[in-house]
C-alpha positions in Angstrom: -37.9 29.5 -20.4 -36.9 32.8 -19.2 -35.1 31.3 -16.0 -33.2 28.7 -18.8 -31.6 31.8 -20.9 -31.0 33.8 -17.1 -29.1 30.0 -16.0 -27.3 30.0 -19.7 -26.0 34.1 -19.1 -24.7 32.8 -15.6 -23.4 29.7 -16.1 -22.0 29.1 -19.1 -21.5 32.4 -19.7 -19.2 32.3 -17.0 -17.1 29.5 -17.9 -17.0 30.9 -21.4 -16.9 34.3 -21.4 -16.3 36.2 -18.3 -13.9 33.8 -16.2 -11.8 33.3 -18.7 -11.3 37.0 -19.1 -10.3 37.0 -15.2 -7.7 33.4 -15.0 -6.1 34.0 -18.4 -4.0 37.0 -20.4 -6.9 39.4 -21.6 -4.4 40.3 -24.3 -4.9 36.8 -26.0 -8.6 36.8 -25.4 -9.1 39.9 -28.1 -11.4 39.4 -31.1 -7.9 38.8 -34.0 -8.0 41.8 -36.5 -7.7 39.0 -39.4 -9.0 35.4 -39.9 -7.3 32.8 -40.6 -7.9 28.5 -41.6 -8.3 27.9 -37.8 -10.8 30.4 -36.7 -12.7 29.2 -39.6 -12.0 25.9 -38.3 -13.1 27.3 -35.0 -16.3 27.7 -36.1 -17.3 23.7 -36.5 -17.0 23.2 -32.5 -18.4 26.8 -31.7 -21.4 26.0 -33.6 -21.7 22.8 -32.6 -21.3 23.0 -28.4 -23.4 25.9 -28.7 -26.4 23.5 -30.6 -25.6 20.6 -28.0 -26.3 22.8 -24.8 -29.2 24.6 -26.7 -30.8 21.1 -27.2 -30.0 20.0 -23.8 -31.6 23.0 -22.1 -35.1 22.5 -23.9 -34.8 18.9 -22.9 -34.2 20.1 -19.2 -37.2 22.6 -20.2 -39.5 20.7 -22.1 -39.2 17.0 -20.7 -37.8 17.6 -17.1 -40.0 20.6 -16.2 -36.7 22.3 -14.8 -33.8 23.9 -15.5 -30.0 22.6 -14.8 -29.7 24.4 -11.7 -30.5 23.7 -7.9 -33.2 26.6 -8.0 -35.2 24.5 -10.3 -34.1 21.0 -10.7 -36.1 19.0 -13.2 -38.7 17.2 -11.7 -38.5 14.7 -14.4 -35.9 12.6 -15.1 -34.2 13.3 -18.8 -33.4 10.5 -20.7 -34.1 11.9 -24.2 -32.6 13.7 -27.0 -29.0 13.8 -26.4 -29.3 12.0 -23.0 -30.2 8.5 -24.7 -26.7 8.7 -25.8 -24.4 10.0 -22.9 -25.5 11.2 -19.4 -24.0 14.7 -19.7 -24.3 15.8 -22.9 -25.1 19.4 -21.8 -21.1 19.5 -20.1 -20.1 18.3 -23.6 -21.5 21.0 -25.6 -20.0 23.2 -23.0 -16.4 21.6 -23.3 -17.0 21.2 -27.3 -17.6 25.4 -27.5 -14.5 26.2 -25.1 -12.3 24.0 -27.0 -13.6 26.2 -30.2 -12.7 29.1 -28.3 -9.1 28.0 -28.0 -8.8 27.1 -31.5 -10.5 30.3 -32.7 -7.9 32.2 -30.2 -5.1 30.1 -31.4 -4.5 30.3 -27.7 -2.6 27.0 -25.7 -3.2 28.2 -22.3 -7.1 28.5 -22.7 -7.1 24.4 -24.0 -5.4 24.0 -20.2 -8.6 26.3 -19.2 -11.2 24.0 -20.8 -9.3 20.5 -19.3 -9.2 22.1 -15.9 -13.1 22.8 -16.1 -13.6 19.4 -17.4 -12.0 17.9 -14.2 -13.8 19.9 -11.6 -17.0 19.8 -13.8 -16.3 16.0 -13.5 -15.7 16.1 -9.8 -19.2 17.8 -9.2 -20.6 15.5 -11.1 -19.4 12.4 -9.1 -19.7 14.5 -5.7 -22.9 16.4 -5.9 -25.2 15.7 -9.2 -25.0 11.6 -9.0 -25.8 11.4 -5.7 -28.5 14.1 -6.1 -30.2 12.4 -9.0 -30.0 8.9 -7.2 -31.6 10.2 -4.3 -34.4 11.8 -6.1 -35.5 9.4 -9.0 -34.2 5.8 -7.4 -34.9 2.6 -9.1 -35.3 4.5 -13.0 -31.9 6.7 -12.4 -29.8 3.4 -11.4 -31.5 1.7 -14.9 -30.3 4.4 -16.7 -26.5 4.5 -15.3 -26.2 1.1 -16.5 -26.9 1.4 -19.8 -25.5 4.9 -20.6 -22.1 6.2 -20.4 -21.5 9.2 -18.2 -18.8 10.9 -20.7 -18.3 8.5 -23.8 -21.6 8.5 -26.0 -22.9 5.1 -26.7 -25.9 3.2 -28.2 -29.2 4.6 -27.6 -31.4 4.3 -24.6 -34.9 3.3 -24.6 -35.8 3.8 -21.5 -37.3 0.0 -21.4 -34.6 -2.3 -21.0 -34.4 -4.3 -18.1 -31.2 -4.8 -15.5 -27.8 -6.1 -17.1 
């Protein structure tokens, strides 16, 4: 677990925090001195991408003996929790919190942030983590691309339906 919150500091916390501070004007990035209806409002997606990649990490922990990370790549494929709904929830949660950031920032520029991560997130997916997985759990990965959506979440999966 302690290589799952070292991952979380690097990783997300990278995309959240720290390169955000380095690509966009530090000046808009400041804590505001009073709170307003939106960074209330902020708080709904904040909460919530910050839940969705905390549940996403214990399945990577607790089901696929891993962590998200090519040090320690589950050795289990995860099709649970969040996963029986969309392949990448975890990128989700991720995208769900940065959007919160913007709104919480009341900051345009950092929305343009969170749709540029989304692409090249969605580029390493296509390039690097599909091929990865198909290599390394065949027949059961290719079952599961079939019947769950890479972005959009969908009905659940089972795990036991047969080819469509």
């Amino acid at each position: 677990m302690l290589e799952a919150v070292a991952f979380t500091i690097l990783v997300p916390g990278t995309v959240a925090f720290w390169l955000p501070r380095v690509i966009l004007d530090r000046t808009r990035l400041a804590w505001p001195s009073t709170w307003s209806g939106a960074q209330l409002a902020a708080l709904f997606p904040l909460a919530a991408g910050a839940e969705i990649y905390a549940r996403c990490v214990w399945e990577f922990v607790t089901r696929g003996r891993g962590i998200p990370a090519p040090i320690d790549h589950p050795t289990q494929l995860v099709v649970t929790g969040l996963y029986r709904y969309v392949r990448n929830p975890m990128y989700l949660g991720v995208l769900l919190f940065l959007l919160g950031e913007a709104l919480f920032l009341q900051y345009r520029d950092f929305v343009i942030y969170a749709i540029g991560w989304l692409a090249v997130v969605h580029v390493f997916v296509l390039v690097y983590e599909e091929p990865n997985l198909r290599r390394k759990f065949g027949a059961s990965y290719e079952r599961y691309t079939r019947h769950v959506r890479r972005w959009l979440p969908g009905r659940a999966y089972d795990g036991t339906r047969g080819s469509s």
